[in-house]
N, CA, C and O atoms as a MOPAC input file, in Angstrom:
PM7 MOZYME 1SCF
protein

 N      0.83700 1    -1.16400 1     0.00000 1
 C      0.00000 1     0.00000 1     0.00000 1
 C      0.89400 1     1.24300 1     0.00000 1
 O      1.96200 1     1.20400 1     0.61200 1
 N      0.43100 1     2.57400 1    -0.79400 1
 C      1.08900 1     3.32400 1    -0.84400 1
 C      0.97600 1     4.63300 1     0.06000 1
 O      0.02900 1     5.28700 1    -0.37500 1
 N      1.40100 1     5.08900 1     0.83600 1
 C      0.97100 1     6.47000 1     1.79900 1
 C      2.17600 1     7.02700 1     2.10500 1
 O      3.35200 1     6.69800 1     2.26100 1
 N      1.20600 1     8.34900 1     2.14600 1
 C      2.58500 1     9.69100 1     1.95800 1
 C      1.79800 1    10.13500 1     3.87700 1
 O      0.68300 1    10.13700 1     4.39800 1
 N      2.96200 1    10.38500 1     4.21500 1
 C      2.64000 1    10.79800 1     5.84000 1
 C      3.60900 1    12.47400 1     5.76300 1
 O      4.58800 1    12.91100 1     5.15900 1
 N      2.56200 1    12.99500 1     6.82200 1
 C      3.08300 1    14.40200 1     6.65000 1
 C      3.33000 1    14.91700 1     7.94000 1
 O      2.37600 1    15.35500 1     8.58400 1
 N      4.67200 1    14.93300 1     8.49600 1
 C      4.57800 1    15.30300 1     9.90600 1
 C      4.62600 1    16.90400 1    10.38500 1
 O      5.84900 1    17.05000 1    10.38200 1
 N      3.97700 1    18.46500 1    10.87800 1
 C      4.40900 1    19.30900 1    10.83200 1
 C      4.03100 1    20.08500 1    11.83400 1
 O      3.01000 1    20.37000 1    12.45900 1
 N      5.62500 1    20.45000 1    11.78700 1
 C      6.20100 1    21.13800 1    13.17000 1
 C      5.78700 1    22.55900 1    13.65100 1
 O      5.81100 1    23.45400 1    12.80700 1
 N      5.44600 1    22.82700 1    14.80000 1
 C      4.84800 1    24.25900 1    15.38700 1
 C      5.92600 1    25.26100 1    14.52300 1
 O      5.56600 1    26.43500 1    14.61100 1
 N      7.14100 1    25.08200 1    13.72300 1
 C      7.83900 1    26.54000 1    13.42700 1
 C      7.87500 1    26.23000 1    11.90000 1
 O      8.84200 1    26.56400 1    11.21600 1
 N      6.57600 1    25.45300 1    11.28100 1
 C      6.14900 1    25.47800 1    10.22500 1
 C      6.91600 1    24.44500 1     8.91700 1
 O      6.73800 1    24.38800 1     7.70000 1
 N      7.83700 1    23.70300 1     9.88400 1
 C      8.25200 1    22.50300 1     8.63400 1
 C      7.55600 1    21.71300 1     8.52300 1
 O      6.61700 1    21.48500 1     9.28700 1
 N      7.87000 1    21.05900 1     7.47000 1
 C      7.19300 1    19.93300 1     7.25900 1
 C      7.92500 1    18.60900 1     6.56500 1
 O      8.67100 1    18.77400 1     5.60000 1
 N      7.66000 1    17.24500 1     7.12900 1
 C      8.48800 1    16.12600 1     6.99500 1
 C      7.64700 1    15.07300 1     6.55100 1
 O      6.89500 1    14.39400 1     7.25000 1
 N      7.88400 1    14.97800 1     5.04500 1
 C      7.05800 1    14.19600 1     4.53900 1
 C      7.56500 1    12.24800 1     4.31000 1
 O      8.50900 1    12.35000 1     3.52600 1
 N      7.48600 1    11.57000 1     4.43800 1
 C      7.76100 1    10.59500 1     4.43000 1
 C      6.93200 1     9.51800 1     3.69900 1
 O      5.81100 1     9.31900 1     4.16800 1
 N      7.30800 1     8.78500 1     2.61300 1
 C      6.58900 1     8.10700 1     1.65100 1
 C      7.39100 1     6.97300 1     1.62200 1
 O      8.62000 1     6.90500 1     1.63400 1
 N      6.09500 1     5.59800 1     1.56200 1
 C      6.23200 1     4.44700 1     1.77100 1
 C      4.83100 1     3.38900 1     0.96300 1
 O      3.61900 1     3.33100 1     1.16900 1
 N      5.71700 1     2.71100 1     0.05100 1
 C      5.22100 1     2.00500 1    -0.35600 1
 C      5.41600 1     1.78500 1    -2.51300 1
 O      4.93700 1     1.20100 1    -3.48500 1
 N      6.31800 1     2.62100 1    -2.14800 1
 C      6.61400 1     3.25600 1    -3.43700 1
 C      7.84000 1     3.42300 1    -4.02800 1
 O      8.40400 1     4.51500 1    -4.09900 1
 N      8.40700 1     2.09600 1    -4.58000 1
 C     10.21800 1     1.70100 1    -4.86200 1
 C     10.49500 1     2.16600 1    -6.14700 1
 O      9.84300 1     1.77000 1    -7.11300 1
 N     11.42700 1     2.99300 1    -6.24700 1
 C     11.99000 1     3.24900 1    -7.40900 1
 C     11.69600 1     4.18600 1    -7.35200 1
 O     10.82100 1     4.39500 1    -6.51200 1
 N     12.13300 1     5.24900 1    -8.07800 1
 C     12.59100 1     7.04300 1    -8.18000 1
 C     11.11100 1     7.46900 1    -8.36600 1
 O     10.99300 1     8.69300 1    -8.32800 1
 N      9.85000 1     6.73800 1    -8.57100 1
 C      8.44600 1     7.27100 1    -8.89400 1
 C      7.74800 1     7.94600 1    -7.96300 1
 O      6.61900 1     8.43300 1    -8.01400 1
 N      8.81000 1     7.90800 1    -6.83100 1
 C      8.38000 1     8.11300 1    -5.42100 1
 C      8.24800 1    10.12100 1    -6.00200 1
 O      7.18800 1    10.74000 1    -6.09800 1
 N      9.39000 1    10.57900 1    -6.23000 1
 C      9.42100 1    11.74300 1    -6.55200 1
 C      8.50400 1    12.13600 1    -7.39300 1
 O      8.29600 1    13.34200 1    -7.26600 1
 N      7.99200 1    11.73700 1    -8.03800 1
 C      6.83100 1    11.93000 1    -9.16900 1
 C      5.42700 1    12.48600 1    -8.83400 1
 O      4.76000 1    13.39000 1    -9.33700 1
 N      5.14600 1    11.38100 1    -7.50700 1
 C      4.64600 1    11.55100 1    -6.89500 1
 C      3.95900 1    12.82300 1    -5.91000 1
 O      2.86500 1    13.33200 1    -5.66600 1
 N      5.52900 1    12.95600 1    -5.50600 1
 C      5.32700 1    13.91800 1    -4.54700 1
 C      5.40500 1    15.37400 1    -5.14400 1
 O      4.95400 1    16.29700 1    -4.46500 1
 N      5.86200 1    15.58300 1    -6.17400 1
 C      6.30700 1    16.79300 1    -6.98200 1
 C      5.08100 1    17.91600 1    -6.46300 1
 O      5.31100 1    18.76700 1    -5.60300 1
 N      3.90600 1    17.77500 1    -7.06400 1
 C      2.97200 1    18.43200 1    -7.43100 1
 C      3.30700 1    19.64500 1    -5.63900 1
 O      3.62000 1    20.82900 1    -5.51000 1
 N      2.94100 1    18.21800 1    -4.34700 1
 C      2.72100 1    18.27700 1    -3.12800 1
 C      4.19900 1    19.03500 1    -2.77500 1
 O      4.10400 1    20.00900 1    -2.02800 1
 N      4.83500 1    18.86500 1    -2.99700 1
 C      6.14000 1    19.52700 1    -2.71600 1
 C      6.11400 1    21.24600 1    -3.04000 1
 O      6.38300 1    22.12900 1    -2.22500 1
 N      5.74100 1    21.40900 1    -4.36100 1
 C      5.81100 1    22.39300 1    -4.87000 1
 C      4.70500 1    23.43300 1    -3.92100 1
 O      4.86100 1    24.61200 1    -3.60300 1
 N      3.73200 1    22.64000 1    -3.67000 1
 C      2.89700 1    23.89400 1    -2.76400 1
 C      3.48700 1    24.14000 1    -1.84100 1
 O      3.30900 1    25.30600 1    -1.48900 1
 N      4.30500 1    23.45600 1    -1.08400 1
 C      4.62700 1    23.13500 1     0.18300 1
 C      5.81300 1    24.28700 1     0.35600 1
 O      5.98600 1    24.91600 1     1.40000 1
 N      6.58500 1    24.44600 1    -0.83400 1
 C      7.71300 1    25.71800 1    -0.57300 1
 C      9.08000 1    24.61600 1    -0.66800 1
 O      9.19900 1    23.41000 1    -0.88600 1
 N      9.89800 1    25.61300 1    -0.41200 1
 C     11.62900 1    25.17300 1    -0.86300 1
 C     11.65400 1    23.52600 1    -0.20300 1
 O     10.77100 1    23.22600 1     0.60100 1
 N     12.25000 1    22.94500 1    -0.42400 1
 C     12.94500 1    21.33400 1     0.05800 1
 C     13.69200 1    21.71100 1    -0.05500 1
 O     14.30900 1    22.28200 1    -0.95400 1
 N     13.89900 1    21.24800 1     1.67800 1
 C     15.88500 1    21.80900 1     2.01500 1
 C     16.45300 1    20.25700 1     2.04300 1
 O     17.59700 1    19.98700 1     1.67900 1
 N     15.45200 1    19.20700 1     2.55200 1
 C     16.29800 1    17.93800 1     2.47800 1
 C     15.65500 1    16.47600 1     2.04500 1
 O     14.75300 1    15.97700 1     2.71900 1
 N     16.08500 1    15.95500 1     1.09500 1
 C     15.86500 1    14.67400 1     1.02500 1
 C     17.01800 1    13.40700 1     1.60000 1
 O     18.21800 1    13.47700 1     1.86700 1
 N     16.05200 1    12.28400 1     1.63800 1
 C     16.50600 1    11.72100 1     2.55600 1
 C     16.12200 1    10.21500 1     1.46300 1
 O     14.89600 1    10.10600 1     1.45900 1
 N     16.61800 1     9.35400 1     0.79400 1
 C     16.40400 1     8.19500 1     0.25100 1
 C     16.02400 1     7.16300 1     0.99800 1
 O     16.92200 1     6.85600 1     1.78200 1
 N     15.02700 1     6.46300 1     1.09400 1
 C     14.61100 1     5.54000 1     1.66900 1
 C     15.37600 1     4.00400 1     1.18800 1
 O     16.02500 1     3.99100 1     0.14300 1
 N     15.28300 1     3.12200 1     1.77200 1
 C     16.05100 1     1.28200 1     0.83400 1
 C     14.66700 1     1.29700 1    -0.07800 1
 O     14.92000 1     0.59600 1    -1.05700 1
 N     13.48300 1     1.73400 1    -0.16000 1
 C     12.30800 1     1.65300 1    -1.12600 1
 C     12.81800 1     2.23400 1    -2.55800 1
 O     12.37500 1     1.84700 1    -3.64000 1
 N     13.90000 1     3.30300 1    -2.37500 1
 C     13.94100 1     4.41500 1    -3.60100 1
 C     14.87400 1     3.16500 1    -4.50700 1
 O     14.74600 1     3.15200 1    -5.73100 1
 N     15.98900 1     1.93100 1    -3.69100 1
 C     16.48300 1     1.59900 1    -4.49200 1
 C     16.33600 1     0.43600 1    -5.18800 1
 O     17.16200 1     0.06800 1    -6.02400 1
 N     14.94400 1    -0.42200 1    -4.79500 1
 C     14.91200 1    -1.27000 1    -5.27800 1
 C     13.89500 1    -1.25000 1    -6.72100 1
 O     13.06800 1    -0.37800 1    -6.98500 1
 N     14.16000 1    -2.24100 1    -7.39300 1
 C     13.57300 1    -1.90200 1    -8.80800 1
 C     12.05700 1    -2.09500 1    -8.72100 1
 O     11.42300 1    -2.71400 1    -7.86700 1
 N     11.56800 1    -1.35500 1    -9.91200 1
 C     10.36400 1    -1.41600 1    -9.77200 1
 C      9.40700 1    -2.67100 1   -10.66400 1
 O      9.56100 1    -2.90600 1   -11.86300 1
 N      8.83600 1    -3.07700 1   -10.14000 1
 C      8.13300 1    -4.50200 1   -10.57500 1
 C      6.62400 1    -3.87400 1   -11.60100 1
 O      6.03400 1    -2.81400 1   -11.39200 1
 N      6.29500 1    -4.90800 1   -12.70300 1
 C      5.86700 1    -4.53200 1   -14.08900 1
 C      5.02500 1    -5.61200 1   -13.71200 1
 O      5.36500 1    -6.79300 1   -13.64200 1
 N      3.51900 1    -4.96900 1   -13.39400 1
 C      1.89200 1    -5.33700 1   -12.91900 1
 C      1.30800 1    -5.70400 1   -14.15200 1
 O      0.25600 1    -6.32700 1   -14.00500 1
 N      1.72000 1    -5.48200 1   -15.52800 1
 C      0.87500 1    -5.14800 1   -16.45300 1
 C     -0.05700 1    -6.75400 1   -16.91400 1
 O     -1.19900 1    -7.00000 1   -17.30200 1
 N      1.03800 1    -7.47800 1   -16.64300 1
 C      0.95400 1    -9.19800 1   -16.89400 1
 C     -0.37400 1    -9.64500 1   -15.98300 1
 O     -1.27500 1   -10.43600 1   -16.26400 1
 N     -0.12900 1    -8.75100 1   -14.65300 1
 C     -1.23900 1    -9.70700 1   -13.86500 1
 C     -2.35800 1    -8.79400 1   -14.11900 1
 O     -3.37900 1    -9.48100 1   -14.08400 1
 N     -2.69700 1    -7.35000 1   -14.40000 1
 C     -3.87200 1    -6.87400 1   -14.74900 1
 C     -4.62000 1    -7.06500 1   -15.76700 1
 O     -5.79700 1    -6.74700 1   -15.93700 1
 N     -3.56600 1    -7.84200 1   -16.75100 1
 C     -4.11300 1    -8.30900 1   -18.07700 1
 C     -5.17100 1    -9.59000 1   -17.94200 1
 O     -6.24800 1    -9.74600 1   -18.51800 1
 N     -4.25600 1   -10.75500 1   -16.64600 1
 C     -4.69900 1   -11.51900 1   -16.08400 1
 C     -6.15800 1   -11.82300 1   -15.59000 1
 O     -6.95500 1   -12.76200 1   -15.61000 1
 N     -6.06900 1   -10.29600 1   -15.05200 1
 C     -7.15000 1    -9.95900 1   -14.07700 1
 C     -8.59100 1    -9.61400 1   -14.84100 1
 O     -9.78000 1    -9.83600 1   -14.61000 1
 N     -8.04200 1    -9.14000 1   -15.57900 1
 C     -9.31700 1    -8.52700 1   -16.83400 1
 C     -9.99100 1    -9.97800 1   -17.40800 1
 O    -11.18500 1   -10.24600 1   -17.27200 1
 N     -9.16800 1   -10.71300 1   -17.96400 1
 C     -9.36100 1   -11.38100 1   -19.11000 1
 C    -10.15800 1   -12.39600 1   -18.16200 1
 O    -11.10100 1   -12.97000 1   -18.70600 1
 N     -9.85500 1   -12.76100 1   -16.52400 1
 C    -11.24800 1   -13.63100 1   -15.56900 1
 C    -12.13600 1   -12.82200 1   -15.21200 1
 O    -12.78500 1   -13.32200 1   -14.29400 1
 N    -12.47600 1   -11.85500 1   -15.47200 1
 C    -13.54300 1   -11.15300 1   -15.12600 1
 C    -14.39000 1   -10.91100 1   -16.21500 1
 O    -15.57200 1   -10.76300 1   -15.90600 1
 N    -14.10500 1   -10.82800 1   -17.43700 1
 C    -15.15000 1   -11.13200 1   -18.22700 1
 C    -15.41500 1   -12.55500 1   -19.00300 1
 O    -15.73800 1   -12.64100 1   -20.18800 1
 N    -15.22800 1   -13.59200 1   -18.15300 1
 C    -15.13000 1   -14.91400 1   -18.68200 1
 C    -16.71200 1   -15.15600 1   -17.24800 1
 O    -17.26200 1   -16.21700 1   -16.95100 1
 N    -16.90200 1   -14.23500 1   -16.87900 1
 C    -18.25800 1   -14.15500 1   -16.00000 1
 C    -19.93000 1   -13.61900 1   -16.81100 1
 O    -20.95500 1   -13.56200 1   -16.13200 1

């Protein structure tokens, strides 16, 4: 599961932390949310950012093709 947690501090930072989400898409993600948010002074790579990202397309194809066999 994927969730972005937002922790923020009485002198107005904010520490976002995202989990569930391997490979650099993590940033993609967060871009939009970042950008409202004002300057990023620090990132911090999670072991999520470095592992590769796994290709769903096989099992949604899967998934489709038993659901209309109903």
């Amino acid at each position: 599961m994927e969730t972005l947690e937002f922790t923020i501090y009485p002198d107005g930072r904010v520490v976002e932390q995202v989990t569930g989400i391997s490979g650099a898409s993590c940033a993609e993600v967060t871009a939009a949310i970042e950008e409202k948010l004002g300057i990023v002074l620090n990132q911090e790579k999670t072991s999520e950012f470095y592992q590769q990202t796994q290709e769903n397309s096989a099992t949604t194809t899967a998934q489709v093709q038993s659901y209309r066999q109903w």
